[in-house]
C-alpha positions in Angstrom: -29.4 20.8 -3.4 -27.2 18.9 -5.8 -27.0 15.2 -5.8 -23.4 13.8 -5.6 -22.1 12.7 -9.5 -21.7 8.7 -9.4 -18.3 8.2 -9.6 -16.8 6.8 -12.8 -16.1 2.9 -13.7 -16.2 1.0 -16.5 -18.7 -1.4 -17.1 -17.2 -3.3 -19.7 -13.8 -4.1 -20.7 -12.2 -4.7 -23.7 -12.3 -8.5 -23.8 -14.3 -8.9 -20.3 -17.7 -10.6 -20.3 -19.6 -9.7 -17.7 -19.5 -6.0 -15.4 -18.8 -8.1 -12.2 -15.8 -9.5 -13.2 -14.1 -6.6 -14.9 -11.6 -6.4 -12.3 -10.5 -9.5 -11.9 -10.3 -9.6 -16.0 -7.7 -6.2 -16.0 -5.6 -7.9 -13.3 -5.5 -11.2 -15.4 -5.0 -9.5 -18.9 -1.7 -7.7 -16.9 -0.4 -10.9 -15.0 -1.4 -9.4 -11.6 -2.3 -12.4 -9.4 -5.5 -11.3 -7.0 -4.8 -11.9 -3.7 -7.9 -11.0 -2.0 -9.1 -12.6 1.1 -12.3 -14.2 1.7 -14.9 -12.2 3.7 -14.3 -11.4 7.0 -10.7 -11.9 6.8 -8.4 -9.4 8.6 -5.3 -10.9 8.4 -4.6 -10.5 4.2 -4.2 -6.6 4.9 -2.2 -6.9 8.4 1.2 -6.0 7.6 0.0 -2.8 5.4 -2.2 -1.4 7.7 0.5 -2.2 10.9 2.9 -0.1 8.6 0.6 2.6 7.6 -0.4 3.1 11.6 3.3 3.0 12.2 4.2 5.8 9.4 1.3 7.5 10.9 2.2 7.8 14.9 5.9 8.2 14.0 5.8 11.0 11.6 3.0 12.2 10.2 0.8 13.2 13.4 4.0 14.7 14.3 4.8 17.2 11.4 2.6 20.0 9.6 3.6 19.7 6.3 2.8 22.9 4.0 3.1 21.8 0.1 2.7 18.1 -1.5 6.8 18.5 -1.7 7.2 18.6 1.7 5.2 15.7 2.8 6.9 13.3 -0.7 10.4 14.6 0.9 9.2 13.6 4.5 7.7 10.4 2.9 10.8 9.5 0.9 13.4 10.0 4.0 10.8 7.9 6.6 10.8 4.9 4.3 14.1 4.7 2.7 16.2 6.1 5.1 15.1 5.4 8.8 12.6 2.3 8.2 14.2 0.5 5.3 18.2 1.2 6.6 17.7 1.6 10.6 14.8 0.3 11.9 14.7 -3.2 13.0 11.8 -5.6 12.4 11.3 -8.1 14.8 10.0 -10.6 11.9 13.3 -10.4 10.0 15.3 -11.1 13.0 15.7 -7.8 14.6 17.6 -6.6 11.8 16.6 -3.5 9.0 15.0 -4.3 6.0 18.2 -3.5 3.8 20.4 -5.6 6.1 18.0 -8.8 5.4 18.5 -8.7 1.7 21.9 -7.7 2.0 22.6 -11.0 4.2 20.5 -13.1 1.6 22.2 -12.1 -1.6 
């Protein structure tokens, strides 16, 4: 039986000093600010995983999608058109996403 390959990461980084902090050394080196909760903390990932779950029970365990172009397509209309234009979000007042920043600018 073959043993699984380890998967690939770097253990040292151009200008990073020690393995363990190698990621928070790329993010620094490309002005991304970690935002990673402490342990134990749900509440950092809530509103990604409530819209995952959402894009999930409202149209992806509802189609069969045949080719990688058919689910980007499906992707692109769910987000842009029906969730960012028509569907209202309680937090921003009952009103879409596109209507929010269209009423801010």
């Amino acid at each position: 039986m073959n043993s699984p390959k380890a998967a690939w990461w770097p253990t040292r980084i151009a200008g990073c000093s020690k393995p363990v902090s190698t990621i928070k050394c790329v993010l620094t080196q490309h002005d991304i600010e970690c935002s990673m909760s402490r342990t134990r903390n749900c509440w950092d990932n809530a509103p990604a995983e409530s819209f995952f779950a959402t894009l999930k029970k409202e149209l992806v365990h509802r189609e069969s999608y045949t080719t990688r172009a058919a689910v980007r397509a499906s992707l692109l209309d769910y987000i842009e058109v029906f969730y960012n234009r028509e569907c209202r979000h309680s937090a921003l007042g009952d009103v879409s996403p596109f209507a929010f920043e269209e009423e801010a600018a």
